[in-house]
Backbone atoms as SQL, in Angstrom:
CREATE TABLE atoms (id INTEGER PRIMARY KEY, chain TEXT, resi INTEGER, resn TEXT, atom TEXT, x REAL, y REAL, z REAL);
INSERT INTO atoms VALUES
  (1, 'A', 1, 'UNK', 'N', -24.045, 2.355, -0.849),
  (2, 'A', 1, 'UNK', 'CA', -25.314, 2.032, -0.255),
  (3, 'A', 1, 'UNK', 'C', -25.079, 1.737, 1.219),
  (4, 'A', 2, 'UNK', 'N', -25.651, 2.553, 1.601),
  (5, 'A', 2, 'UNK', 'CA', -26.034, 1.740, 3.746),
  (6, 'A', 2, 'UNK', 'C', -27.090, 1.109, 3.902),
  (7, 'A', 3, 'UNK', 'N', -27.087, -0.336, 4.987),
  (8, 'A', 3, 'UNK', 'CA', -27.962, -0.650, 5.457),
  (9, 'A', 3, 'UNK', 'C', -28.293, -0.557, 6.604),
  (10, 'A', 4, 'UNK', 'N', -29.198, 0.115, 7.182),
  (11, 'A', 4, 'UNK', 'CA', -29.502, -0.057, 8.822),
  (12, 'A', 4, 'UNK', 'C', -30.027, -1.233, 9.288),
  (13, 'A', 5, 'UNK', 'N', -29.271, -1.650, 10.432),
  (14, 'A', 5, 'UNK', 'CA', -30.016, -2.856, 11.029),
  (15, 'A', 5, 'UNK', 'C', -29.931, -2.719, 12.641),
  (16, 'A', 6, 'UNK', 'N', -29.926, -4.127, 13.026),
  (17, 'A', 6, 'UNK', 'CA', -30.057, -3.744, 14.402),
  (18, 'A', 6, 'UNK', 'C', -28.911, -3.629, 15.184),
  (19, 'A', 7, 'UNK', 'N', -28.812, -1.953, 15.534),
  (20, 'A', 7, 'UNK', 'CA', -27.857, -1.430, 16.246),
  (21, 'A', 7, 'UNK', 'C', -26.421, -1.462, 15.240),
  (22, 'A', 8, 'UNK', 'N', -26.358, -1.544, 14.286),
  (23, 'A', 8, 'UNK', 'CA', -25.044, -1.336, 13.418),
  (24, 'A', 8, 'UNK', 'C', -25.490, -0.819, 11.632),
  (25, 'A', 9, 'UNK', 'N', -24.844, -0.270, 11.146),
  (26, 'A', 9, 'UNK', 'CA', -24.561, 0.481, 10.337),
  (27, 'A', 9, 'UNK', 'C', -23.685, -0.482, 8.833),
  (28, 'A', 10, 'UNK', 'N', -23.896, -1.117, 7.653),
  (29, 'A', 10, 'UNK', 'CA', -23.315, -1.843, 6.894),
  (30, 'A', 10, 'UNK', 'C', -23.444, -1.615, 5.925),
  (31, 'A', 11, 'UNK', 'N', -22.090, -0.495, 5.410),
  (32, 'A', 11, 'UNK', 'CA', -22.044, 0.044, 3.976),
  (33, 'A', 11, 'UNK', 'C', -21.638, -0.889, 3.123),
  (34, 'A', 12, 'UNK', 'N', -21.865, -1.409, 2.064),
  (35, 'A', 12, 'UNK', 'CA', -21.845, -1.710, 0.574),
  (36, 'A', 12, 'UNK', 'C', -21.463, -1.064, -0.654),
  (37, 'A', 13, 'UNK', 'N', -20.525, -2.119, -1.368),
  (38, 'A', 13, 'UNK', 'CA', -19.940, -1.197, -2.658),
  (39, 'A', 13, 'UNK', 'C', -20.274, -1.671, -3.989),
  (40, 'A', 14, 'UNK', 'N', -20.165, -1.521, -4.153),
  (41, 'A', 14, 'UNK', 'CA', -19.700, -2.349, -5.796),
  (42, 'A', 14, 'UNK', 'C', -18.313, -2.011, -5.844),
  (43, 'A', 15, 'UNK', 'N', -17.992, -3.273, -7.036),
  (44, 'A', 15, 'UNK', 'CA', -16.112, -3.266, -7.844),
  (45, 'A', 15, 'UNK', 'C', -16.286, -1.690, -7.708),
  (46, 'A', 16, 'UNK', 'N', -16.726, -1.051, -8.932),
  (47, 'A', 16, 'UNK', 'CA', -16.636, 0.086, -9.615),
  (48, 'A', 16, 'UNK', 'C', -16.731, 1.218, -8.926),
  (49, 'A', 17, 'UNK', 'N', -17.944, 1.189, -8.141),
  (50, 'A', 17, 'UNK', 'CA', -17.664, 2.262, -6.983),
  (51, 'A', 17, 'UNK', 'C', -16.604, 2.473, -6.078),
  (52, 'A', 18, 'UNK', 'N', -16.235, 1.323, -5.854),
  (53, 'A', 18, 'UNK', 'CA', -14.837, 1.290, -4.568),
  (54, 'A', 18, 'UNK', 'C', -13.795, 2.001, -5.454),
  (55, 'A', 19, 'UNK', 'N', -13.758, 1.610, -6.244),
  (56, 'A', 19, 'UNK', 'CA', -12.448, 2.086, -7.408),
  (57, 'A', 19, 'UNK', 'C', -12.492, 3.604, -7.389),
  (58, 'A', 20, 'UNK', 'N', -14.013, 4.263, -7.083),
  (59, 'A', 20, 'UNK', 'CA', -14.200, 5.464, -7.564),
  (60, 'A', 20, 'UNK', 'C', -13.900, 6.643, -6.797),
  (61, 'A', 21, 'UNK', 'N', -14.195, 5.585, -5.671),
  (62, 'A', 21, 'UNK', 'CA', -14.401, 6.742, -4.088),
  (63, 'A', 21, 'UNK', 'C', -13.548, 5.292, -2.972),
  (64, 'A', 22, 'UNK', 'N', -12.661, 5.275, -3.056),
  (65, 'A', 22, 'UNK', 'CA', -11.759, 4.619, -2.533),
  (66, 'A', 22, 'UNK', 'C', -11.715, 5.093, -1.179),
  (67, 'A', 23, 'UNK', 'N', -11.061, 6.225, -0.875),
  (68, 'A', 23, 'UNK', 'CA', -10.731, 7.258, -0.175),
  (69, 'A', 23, 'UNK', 'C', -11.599, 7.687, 1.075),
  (70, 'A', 24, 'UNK', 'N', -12.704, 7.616, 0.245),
  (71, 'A', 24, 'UNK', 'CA', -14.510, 7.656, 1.066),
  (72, 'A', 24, 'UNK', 'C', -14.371, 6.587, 2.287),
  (73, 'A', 25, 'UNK', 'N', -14.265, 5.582, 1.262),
  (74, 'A', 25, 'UNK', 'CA', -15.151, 4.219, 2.069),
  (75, 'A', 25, 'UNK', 'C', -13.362, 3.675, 3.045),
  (76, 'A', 26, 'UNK', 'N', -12.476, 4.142, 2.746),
  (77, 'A', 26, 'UNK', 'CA', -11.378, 3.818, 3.749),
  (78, 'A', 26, 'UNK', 'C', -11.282, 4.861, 4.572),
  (79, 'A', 27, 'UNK', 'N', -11.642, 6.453, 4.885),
  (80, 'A', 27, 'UNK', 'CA', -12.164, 6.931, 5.540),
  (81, 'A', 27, 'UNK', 'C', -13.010, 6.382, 6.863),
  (82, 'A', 28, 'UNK', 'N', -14.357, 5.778, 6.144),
  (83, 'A', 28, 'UNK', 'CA', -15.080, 5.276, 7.130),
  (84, 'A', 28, 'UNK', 'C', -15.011, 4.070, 7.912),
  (85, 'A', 29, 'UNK', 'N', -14.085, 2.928, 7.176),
  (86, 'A', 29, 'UNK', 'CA', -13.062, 2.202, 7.634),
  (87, 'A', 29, 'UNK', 'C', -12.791, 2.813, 8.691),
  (88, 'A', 30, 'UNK', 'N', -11.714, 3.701, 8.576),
  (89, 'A', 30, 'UNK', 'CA', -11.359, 4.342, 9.981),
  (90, 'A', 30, 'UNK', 'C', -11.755, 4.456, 10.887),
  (91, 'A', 31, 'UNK', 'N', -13.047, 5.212, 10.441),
  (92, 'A', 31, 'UNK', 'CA', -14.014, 5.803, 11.527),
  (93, 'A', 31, 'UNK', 'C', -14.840, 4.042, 12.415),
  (94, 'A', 32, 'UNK', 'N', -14.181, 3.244, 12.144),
  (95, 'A', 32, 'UNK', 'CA', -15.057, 2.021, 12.879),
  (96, 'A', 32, 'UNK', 'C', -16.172, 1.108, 12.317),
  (97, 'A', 33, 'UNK', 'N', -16.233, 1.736, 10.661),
  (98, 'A', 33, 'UNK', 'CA', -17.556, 1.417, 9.798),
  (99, 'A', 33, 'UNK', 'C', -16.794, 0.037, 9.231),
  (100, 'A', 34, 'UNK', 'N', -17.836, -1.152, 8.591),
  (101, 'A', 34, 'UNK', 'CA', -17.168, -1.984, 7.975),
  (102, 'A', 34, 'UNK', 'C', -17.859, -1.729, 6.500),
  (103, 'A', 35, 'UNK', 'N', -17.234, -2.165, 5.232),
  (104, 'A', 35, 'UNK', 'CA', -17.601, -2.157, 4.072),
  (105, 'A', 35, 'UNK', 'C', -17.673, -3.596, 3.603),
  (106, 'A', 36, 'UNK', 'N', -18.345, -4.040, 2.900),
  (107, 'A', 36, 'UNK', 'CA', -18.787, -5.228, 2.302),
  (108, 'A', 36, 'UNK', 'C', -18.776, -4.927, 0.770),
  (109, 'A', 37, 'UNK', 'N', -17.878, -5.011, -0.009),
  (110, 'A', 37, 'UNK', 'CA', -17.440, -5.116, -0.932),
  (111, 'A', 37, 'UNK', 'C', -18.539, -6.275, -2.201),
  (112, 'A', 38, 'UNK', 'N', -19.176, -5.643, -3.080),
  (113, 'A', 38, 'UNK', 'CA', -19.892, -6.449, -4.001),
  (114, 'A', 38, 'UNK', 'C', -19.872, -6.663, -5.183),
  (115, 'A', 39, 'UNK', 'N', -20.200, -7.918, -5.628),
  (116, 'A', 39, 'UNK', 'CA', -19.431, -7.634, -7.617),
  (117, 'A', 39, 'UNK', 'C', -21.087, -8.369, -8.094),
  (118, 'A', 40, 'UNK', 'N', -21.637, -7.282, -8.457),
  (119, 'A', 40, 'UNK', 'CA', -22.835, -8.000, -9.154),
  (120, 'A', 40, 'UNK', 'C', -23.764, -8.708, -8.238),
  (121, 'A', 41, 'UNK', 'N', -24.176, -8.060, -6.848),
  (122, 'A', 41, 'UNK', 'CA', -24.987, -8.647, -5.375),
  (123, 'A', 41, 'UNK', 'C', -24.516, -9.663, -5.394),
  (124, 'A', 42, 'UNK', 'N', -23.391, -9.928, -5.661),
  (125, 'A', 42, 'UNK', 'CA', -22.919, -10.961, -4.460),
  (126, 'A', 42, 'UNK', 'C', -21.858, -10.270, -3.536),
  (127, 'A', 43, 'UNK', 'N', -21.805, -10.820, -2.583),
  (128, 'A', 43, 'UNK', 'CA', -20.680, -10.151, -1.537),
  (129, 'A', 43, 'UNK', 'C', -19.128, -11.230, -1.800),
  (130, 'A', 44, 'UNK', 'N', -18.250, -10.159, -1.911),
  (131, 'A', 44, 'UNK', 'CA', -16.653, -11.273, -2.032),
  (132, 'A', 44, 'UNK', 'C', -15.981, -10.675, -1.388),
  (133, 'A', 45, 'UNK', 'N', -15.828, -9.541, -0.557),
  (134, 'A', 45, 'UNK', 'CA', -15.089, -8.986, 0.270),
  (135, 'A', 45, 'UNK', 'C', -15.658, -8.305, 1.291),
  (136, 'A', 46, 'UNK', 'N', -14.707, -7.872, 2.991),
  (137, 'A', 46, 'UNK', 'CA', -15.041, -7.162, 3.839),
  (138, 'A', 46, 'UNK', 'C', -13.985, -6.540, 4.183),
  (139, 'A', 47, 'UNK', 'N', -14.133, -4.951, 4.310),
  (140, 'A', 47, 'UNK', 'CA', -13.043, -4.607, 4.631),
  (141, 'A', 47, 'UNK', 'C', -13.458, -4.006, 6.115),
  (142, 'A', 48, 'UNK', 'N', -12.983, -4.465, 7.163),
  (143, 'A', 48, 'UNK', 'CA', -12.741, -3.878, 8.758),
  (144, 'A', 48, 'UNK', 'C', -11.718, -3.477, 9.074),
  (145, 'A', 49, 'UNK', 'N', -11.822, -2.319, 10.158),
  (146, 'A', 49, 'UNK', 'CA', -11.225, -1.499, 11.207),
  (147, 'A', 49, 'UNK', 'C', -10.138, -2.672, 12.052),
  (148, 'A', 50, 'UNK', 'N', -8.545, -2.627, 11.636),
  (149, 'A', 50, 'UNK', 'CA', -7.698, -3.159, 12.206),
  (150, 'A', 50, 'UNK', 'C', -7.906, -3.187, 13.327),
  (151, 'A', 51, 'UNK', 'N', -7.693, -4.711, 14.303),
  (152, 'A', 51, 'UNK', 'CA', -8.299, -4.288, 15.931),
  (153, 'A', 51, 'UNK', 'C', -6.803, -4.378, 16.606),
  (154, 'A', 52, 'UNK', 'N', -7.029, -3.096, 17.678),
  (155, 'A', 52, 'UNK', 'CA', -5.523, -2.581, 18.110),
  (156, 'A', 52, 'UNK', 'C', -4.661, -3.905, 18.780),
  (157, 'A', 53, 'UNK', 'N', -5.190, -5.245, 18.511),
  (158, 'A', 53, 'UNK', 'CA', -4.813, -5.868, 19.632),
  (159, 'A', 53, 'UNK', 'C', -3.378, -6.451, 18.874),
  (160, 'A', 54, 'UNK', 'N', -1.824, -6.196, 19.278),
  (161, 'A', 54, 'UNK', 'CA', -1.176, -6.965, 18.623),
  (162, 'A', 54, 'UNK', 'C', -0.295, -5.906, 17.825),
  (163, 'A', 55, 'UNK', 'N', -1.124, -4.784, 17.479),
  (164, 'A', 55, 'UNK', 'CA', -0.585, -3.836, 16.437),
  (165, 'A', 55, 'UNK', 'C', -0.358, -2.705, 17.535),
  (166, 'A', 56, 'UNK', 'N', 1.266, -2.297, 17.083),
  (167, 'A', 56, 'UNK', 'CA', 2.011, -1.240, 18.163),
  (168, 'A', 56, 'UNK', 'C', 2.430, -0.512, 17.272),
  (169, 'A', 57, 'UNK', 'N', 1.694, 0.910, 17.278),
  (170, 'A', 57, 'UNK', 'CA', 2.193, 1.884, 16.423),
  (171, 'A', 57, 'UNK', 'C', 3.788, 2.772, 17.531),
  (172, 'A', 58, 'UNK', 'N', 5.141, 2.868, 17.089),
  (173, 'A', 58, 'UNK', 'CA', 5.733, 3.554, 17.641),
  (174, 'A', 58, 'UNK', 'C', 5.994, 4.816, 17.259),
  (175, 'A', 59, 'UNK', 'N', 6.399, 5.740, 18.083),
  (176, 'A', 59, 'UNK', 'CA', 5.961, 6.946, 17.957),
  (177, 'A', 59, 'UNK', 'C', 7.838, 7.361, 17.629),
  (178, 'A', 60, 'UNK', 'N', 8.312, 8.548, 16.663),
  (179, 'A', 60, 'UNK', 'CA', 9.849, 8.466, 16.410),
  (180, 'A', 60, 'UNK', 'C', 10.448, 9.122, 17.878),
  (181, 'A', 61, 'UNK', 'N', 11.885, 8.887, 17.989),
  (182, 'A', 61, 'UNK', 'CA', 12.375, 9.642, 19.170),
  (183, 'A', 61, 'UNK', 'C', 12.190, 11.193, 19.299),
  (184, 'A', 62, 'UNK', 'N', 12.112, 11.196, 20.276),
  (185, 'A', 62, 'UNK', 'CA', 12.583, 12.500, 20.595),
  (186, 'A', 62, 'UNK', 'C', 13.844, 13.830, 19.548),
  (187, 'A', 63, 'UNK', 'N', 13.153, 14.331, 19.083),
  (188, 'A', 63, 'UNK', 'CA', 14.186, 15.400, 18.526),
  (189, 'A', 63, 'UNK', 'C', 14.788, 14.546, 17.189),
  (190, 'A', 64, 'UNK', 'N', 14.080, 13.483, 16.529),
  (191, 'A', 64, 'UNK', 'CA', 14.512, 12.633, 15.337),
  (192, 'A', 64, 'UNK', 'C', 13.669, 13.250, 14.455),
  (193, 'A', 65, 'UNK', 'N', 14.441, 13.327, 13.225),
  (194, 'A', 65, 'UNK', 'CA', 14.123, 14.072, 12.052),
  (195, 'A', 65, 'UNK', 'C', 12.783, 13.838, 11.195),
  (196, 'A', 66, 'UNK', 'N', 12.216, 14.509, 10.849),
  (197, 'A', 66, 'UNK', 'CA', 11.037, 13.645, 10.167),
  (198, 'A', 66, 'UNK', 'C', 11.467, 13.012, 8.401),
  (199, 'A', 67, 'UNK', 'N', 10.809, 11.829, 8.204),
  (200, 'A', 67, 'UNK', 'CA', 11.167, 11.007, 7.347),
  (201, 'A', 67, 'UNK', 'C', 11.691, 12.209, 5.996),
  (202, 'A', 68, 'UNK', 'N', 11.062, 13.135, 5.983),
  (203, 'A', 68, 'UNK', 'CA', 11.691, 13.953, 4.603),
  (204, 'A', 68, 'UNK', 'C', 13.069, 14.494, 4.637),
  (205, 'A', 69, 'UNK', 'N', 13.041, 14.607, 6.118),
  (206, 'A', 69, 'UNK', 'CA', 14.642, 15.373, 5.997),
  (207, 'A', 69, 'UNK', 'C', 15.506, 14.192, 6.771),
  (208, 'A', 70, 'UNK', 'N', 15.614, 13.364, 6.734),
  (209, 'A', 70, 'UNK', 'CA', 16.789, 11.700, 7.374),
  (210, 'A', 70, 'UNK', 'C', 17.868, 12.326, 5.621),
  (211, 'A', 71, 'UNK', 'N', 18.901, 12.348, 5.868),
  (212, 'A', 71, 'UNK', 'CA', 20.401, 12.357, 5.315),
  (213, 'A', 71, 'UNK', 'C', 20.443, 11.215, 5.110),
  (214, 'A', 72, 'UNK', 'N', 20.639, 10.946, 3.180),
  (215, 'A', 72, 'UNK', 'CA', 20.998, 9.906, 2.274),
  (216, 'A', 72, 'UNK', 'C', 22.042, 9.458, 2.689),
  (217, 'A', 73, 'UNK', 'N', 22.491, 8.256, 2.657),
  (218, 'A', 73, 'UNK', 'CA', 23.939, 7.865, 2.334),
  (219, 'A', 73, 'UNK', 'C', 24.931, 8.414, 1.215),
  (220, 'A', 74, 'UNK', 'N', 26.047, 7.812, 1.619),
  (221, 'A', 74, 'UNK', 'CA', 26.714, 8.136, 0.280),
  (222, 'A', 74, 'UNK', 'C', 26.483, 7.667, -1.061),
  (223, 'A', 75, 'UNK', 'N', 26.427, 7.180, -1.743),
  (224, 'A', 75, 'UNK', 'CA', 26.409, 6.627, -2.701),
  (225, 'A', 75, 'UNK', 'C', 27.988, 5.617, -2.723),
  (226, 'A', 76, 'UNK', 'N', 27.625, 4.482, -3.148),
  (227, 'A', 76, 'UNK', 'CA', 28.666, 3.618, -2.987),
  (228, 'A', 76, 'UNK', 'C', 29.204, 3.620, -4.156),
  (229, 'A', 77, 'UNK', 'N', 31.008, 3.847, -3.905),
  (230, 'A', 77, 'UNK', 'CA', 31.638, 4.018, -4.959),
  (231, 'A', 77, 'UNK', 'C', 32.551, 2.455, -5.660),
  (232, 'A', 78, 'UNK', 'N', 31.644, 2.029, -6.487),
  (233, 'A', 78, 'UNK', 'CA', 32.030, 0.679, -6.396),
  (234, 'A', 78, 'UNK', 'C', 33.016, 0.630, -8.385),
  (235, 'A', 79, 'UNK', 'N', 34.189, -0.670, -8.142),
  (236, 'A', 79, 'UNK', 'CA', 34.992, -0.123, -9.304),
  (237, 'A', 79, 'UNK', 'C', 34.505, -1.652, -9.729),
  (238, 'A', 80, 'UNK', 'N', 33.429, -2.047, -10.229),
  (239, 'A', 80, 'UNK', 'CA', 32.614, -2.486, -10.566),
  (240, 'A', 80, 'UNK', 'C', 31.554, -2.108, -11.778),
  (241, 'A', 81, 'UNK', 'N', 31.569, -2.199, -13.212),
  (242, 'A', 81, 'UNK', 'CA', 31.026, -2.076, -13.900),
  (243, 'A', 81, 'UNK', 'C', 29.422, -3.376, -13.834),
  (244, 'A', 82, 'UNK', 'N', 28.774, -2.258, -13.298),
  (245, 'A', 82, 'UNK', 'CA', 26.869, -2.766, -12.768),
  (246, 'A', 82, 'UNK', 'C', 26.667, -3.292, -14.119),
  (247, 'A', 83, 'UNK', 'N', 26.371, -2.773, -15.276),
  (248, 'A', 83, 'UNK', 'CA', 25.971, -2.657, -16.601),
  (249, 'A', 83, 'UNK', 'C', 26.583, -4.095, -17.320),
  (250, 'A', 84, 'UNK', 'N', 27.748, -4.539, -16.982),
  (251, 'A', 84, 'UNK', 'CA', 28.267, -5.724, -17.590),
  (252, 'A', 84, 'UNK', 'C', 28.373, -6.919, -16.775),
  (253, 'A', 85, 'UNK', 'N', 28.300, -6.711, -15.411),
  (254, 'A', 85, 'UNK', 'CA', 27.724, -7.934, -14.531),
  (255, 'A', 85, 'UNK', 'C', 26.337, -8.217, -14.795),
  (256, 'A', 86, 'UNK', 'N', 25.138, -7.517, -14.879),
  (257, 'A', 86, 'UNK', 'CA', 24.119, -7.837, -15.268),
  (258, 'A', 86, 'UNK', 'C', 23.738, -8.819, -16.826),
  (259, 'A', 87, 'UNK', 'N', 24.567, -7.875, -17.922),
  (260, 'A', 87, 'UNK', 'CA', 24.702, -8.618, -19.050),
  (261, 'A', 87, 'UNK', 'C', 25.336, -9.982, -18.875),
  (262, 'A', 88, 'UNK', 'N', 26.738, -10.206, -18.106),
  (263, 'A', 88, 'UNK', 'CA', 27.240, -11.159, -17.928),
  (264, 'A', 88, 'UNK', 'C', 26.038, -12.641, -17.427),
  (265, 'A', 89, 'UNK', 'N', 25.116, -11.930, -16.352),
  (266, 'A', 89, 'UNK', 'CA', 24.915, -12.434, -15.675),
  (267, 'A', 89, 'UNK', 'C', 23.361, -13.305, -16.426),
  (268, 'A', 90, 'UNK', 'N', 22.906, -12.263, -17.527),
  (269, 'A', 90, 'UNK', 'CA', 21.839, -12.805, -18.243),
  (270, 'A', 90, 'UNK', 'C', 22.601, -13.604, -19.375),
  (271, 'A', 91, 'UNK', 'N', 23.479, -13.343, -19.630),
  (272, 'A', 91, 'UNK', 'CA', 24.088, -14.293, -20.616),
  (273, 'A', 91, 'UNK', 'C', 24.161, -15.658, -20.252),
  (274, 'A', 92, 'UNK', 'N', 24.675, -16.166, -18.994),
  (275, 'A', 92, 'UNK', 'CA', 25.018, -17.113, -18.565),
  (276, 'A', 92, 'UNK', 'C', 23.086, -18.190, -18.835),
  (277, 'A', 93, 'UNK', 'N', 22.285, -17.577, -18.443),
  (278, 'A', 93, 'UNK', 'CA', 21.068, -18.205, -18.458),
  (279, 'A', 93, 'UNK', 'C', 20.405, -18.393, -19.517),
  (280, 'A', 94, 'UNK', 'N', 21.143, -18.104, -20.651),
  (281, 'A', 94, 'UNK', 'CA', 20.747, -18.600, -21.729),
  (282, 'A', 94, 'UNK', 'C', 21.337, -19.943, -22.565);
């Protein structure tokens, strides 16, 4: 639901709708819209447009890989049985 008022724009949800069209209404989030979140006409939430003040998006270096292709580590070769320190370790707390 939208309400027009003076000089601003104040969409409304319900629980169930937000759940439905999530995507929608954080969309318009984006776009600068606020949502007012409702459970049964009452209002219990607002969700607003993060204000840039404070928040520093950085941008990656130059010629740095994008997050899908960054090279795993090795896998650590440990002579450590994981499986019986854990048991050990729940045993003790009983």
């Amino acid at each position: 639901m939208t309400i027009y008022g003076y000089d601003m724009v104040m969409k409304t949800a319900g629980v169930a709708e937000l759940k439905a069209r999530l995507s929608e209404y954080l969309r318009a989030v984006r776009r600068g819209e606020s949502v007012t979140i409702m459970d049964r006409e009452t209002p219990i939430a607002k969700m607003v447009p993060i204000q840039a003040v404070g928040l520093r998006i950085r941008m990656p270096a130059e010629g740095a890989p994008p997050p899908n292709r960054v090279p795993l580590p090795a896998p650590l070769r440990l002579k450590i049985d994981v499986v019986q320190l854990l048991l050990e370790e729940r045993q003790g707390e009983r």
